[in-house]
FIRO-566885 format. One record per residue (C-alpha): x negated, y, z negated; residue in three letters. Coordinates in steps of 0.02 Angstrom, whole numbers, padded with zeros to 5 digits, always signed. Layout:
! FIRO-566885
XYZala ...
//
This chain:
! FIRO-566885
-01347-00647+00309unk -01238-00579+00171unk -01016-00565+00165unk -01031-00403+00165unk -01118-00417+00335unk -00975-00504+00409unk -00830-00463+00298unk -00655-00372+00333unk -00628-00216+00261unk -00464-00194+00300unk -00385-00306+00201unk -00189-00354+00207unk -00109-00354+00028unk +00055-00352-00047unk +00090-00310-00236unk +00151-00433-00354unk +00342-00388-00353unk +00341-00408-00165unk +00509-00534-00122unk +00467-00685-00017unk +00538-00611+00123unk +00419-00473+00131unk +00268-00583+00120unk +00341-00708+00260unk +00367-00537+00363unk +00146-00492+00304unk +00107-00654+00350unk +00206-00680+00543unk +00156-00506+00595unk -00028-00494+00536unk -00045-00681+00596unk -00147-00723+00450unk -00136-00877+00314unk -00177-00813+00141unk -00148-00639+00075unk -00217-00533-00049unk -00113-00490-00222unk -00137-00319-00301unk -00074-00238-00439unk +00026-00058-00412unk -00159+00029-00470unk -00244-00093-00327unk -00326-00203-00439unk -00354-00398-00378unk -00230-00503-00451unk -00230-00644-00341unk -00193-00762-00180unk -00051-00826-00101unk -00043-00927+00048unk +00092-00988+00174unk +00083-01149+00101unk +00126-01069-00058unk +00292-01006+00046unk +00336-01167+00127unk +00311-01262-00027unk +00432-01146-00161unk +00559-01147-00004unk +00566-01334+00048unk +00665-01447-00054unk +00637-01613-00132unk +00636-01735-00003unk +00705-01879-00080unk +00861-01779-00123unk +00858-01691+00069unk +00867-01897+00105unk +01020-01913-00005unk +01113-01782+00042unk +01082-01742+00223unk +01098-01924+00248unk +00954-01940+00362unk +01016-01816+00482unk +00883-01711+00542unk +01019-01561+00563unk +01096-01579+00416unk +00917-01563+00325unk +00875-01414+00427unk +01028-01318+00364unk +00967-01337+00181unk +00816-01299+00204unk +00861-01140+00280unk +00997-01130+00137unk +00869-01151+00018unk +00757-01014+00121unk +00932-00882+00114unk +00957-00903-00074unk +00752-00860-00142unk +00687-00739-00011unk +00734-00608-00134unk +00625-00668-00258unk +00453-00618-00303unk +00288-00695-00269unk +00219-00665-00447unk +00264-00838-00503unk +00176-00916-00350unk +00015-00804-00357unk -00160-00907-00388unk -00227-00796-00503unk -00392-00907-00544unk -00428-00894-00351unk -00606-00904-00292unk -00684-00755-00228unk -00840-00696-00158unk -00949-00533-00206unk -01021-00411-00048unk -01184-00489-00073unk -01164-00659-00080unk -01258-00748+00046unk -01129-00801+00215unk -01192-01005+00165unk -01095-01002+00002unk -00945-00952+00087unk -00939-01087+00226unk -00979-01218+00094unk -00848-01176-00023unk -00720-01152+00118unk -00772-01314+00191unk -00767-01404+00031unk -00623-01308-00043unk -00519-01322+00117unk -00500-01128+00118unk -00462-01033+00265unk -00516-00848+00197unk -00590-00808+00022unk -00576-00621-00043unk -00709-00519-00087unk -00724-00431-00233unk -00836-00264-00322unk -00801-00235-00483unk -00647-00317-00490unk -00604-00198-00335unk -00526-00302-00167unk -00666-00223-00036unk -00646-00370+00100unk -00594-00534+00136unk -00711-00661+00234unk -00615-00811+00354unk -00659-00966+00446unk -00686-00867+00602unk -00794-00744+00538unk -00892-00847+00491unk -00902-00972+00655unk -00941-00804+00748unk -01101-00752+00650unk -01196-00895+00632unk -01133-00970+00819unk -01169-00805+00910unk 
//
């Protein structure tokens, strides 16, 4: 069985001057984990992930320690703080731009191994440099468990 078998065509992207905000909004209303980067002529640029989000946002701990004093509260404040004062940034910086990616006709095995191994939860799939899909996790349970 091939990606392009199984793959999503409609693809959820953002461009790379999208703020943080706007990709926290992508991600909570399309209930998905990573998100394809494009350029403003569509062209892949890249990945970013909500892990990508959670990690630029949430401070150093052992300072959170210091100042918060151990109090869970207190922490939670700057970290939303910390949340307030970046959303308007970009996602540029935080792109993977080296991300792994799959072609239409790469066989459906490659992709659960390197997901597996890679600890992945969707790879995008690309044609000529071209974003025509993306292929998850549960994609890929479905086919070969159906």
């Amino acid at each position: 069985m091939k990606i392009k078998d199984i793959m999503d065509k409609n693809v959820i992207t953002a461009t790379y001057n999208a703020s943080l905000k706007e990709a926290a909004n992508i991600f909570y209303n399309h209930k998905i984990a990573d998100l394809a980067v494009i350029d403003d002529d569509g062209n892949f640029i890249g990945v970013l992930s909500q892990g990508d989000l959670i990690r630029k946002v949430l401070p150093d701990l052992e300072e959170l320690k210091f100042v918060s004093n151990g109090m869970l509260a207190k922490a939670y404040k700057i970290f939303l703080e910390s949340g307030t004062a970046i959303c308007n940034e970009t996602i540029e910086n935080l792109v993977i731009k080296k991300a792994i990616t799959l072609h239409p006709d790469d066989e459906l095995l490659k992709s659960a191994i390197v997901m597996t191994e890679l600890q992945i939860q969707s790879i995008p799939v690309l044609d000529n440099n071209q974003l025509v899909g993306t292929v998850n996790r549960n994609q890929i349970c479905r086919a070969i468990l159906s």
